[in-house]
C-alpha positions in Angstrom: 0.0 0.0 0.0 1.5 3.9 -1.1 1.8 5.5 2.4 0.2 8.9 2.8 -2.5 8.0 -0.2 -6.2 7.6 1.8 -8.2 4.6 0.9 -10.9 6.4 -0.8 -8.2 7.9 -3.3 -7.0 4.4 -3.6 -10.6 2.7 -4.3 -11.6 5.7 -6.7 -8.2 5.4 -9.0 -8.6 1.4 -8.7 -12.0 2.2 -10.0 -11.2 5.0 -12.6 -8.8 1.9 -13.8 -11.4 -0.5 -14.5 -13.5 2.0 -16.2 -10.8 2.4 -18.8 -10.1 -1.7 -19.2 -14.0 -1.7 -19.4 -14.1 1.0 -21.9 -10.7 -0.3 -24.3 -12.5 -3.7 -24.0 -15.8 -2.6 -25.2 -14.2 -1.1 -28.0 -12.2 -3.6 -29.3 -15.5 -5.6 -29.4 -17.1 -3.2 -31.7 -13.8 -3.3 -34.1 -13.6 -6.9 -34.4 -17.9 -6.8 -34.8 -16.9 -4.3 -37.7 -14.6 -6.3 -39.2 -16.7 -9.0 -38.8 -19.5 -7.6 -40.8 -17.8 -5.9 -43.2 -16.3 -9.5 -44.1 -19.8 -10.8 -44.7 -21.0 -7.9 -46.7 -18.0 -8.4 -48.8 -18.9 -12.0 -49.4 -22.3 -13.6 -47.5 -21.6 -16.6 -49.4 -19.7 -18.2 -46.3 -22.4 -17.2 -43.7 -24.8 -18.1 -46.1 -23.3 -21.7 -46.3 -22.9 -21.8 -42.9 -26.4 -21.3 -41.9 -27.0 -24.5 -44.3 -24.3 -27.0 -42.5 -26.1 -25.5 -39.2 -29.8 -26.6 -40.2 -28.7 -30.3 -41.1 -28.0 -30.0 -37.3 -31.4 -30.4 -36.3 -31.2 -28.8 -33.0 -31.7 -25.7 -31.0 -28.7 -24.2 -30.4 -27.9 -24.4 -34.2 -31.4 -22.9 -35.0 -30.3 -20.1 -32.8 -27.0 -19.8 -34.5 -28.6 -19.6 -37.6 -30.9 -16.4 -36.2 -27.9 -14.8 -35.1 -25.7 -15.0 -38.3 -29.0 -14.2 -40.6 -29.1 -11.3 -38.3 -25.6 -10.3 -38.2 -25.9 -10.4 -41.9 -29.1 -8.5 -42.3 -27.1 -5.9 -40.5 -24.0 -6.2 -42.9 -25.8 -5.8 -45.9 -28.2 -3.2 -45.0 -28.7 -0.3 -47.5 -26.8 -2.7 -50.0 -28.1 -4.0 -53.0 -28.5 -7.5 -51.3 -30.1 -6.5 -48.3 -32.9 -9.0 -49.3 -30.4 -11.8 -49.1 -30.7 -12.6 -45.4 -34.5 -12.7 -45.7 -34.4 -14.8 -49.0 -32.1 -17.5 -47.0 -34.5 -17.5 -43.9 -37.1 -18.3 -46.3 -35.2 -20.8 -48.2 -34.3 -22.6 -45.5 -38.0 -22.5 -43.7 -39.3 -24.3 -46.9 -36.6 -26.8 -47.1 -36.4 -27.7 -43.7 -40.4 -26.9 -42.7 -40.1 -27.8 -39.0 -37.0 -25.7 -38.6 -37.9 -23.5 -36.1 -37.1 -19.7 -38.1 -39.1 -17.3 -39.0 -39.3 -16.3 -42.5 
């Protein structure tokens, strides 16, 4: 412990120090979620086949991991001339698979 620094000086720079891990963390999330979907708007092929291999699955968890990359793409190519394309492959796979549980 520094002598001559009170504990509440102590607690509020241990605190002001987690604030900033919180905050550097919390960014470096939202860059790699850029990146991320910047990747799929540049080719939703990938995710596209991905949510296919995830449906031959047959379960829950990889019904829900097919909402959240159909999602994450929707995002990706909104305003883009494919922006139908997430909505298309929800569809798609709704009428292939009818008792997947999606909603088209």
């Amino acid at each position: 412990m520094a002598l001559g620094r009170p504990i509440a000086e102590l607690k509020a720079t241990a605190e002001e120090i987690r604030r900033d891990s919180n905050r550097r963390k919390a960014e470096a999330a939202a860059r790699q979620r850029a990146k991320k979907l910047a990747a799929m708007a540049a080719d939703p092929a990938p995710t596209l086949r991905k949510t296919e291999q995830l449906v031959k699955e047959r379960s829950v968890d990889a019904c829900e991991q097919i909402a959240t990359l159909l999602a994450d793409l929707r995002e990706a190519l909104a305003g883009s001339a494919h922006a139908d394309l997430p909505e298309q492959q929800a569809r798609k796979l709704k009428k292939d698979n009818p008792t997947l549980l999606l909603r088209a």
